[in-house]
C-alpha positions, 0 to 999 in steps of 0.5 A, spaced: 337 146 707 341 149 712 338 150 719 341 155 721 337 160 723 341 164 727 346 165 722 352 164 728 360 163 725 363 157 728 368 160 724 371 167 723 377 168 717 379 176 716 385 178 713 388 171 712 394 171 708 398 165 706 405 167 702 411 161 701 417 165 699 416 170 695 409 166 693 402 170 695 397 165 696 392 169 701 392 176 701 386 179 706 381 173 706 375 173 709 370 168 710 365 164 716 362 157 716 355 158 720 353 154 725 349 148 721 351 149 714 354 145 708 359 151 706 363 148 699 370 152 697 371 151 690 377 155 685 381 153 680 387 149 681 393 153 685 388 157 689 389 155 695 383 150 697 388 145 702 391 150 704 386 154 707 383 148 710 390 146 714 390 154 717 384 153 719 385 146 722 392 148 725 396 145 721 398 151 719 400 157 721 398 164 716 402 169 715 398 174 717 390 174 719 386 171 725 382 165 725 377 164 731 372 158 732 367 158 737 369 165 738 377 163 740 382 165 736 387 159 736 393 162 734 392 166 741 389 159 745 394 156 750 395 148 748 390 146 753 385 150 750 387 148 743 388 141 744 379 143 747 377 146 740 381 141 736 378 136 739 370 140 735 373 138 729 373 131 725 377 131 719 376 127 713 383 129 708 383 127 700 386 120 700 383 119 707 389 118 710 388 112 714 393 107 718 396 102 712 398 098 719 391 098 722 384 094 721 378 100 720 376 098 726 383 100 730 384 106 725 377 109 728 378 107 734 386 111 735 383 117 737 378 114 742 384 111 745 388 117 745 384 123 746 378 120 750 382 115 753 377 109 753 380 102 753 381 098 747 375 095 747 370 101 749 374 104 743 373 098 739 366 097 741 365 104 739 368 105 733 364 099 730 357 104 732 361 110 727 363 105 722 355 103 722 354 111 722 358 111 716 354 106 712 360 101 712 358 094 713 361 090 719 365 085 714 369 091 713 371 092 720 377 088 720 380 089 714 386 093 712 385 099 708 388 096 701 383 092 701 379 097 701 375 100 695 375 107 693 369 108 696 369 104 702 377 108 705 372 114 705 367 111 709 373 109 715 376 115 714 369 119 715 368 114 721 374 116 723 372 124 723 366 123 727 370 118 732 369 123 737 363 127 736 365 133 732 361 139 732 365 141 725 366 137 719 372 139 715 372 135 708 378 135 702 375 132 696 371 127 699 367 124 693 374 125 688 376 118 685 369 115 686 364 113 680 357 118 679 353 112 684 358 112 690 359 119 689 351 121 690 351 115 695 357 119 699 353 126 698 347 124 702 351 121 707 353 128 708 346 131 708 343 125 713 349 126 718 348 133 718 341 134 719 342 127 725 348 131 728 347 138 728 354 139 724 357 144 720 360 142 714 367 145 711 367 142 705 373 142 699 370 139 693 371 140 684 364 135 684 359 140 680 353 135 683 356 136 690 355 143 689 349 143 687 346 137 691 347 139 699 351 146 698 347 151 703 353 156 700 359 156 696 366 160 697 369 162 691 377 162 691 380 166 686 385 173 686 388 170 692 381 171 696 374 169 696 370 173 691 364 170 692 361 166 698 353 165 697 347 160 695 350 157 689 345 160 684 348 167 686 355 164 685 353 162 679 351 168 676 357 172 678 360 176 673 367 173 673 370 169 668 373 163 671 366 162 674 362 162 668 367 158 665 365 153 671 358 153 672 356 155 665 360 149 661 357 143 658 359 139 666 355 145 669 349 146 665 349 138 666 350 138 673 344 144 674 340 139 669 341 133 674 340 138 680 333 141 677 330 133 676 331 131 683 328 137 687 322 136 682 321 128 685 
């Protein structure tokens, strides 16, 4: 799926660890994201998924480790050069963390006003063109997110990650809370936005058709580290407990059924 042919890593973890108090999270984690592929992270609950994903992102610092991307290390990068790379993400988190205040439009218009400084109405006139890339009808523009269904606030949220042109798409449980149909419907967004964008896709998820329908490879977290990052059907055959649980029970064989009908249309 991926096409990335140099395998170039956007992204660099080595050594990552991440302690609260007395508590280890992370010891001496180690994983890259390459230039134009679909990596999901999965592991079971406590592993640190979210927290990985706001180390990476800056928003949290780790105790120990470096993470560079596009070869800096942020944690040695002045502001003005952090606030650049920041700038190559698009962040899309689990609840979608949409401005209850504004209209889908203004919430995917902010950061254009903010970090690109456009005019309101360049801003609006844009976010209606991210909202269209997000498959969101333009009925939904100037409503407020709880009027929103599930599916629709994951769509503004997404518009709202790629407002600004990312080069890395970082995504918390995109497909969590919604129905088999919105869910695959969002899982081939993701892959169109890919190919059409050339983006590299970080992706958080527990959704076993997501896996197996746009993962270019899968990074197990468990012993407070990635155990296994490498085509799902490697990952699947790894010899470890959690992981055979996880692929070989009834929602796994389930979701290799469903994987394996697609690719024989």
């Amino acid at each position: 799926m991926s096409r990335a042919d140099d395998r170039e890593a956007v992204i660099q973890v080595r050594g990552l660890c991440n302690r609260f108090g007395a508590q280890s999270v992370h010891e001496q984690l180690d994983l890259d994201l390459y230039r134009g592929e679909i990596l999901s992270v999965v592991g079971g609950s406590g592993s640190g998924k979210s927290v990985l994903l706001r180390s990476i992102i800056g928003l949290r610092r780790p105790n120990e480790g470096t993470v560079k991307v596009f070869g800096q290390d942020l944690l040695e990068a002045n502001p003005t050069e952090r606030s650049l790379i920041e700038r190559r993400f698009g962040v899309l988190f689990q609840k979608g963390a949409l401005f209850s205040s504004l209209t889908v439009t203004e919430n995917v218009a902010l950061p254009l006003i903010e970090h690109a400084g456009l005019s309101r109405d360049d801003a609006e006139h844009l976010a209606g063109v991210k909202l269209a890339l997000a498959g969101l009808p333009q009925s939904a523009a100037d409503k407020y997110p709880a009027s929103l269904s599930g599916g629709m606030i994951k769509r503004a949220a997404l518009a709202r990650a790629l407002a600004l042109d990312p080069d890395i798409l970082f995504l918390d449980e995109p497909t969590a809370g919604l129905d088999p149909i919105g869910a695959a419907a969002f899982d081939q967004l993701i892959l169109t936005l890919r190919d059409a964008l050339g983006l590299s896709v970080f992706l958080i998820t527990h959704d076993l058709d997501t896996l197996y329908t746009i993962s270019d490879r899968v990074a197990v977290l468990a012993q407070k580290k990635v155990l296994v990052a490498a085509p799902i059907d490697e990952v699947a055959g790894y010899d470890e407990p959690w992981i055979h649980e996880y692929f070989h029970g009834p929602r796994g064989r389930a979701a290799l059924d469903a994987a394996s009908a697609l690719k024989e249309k």
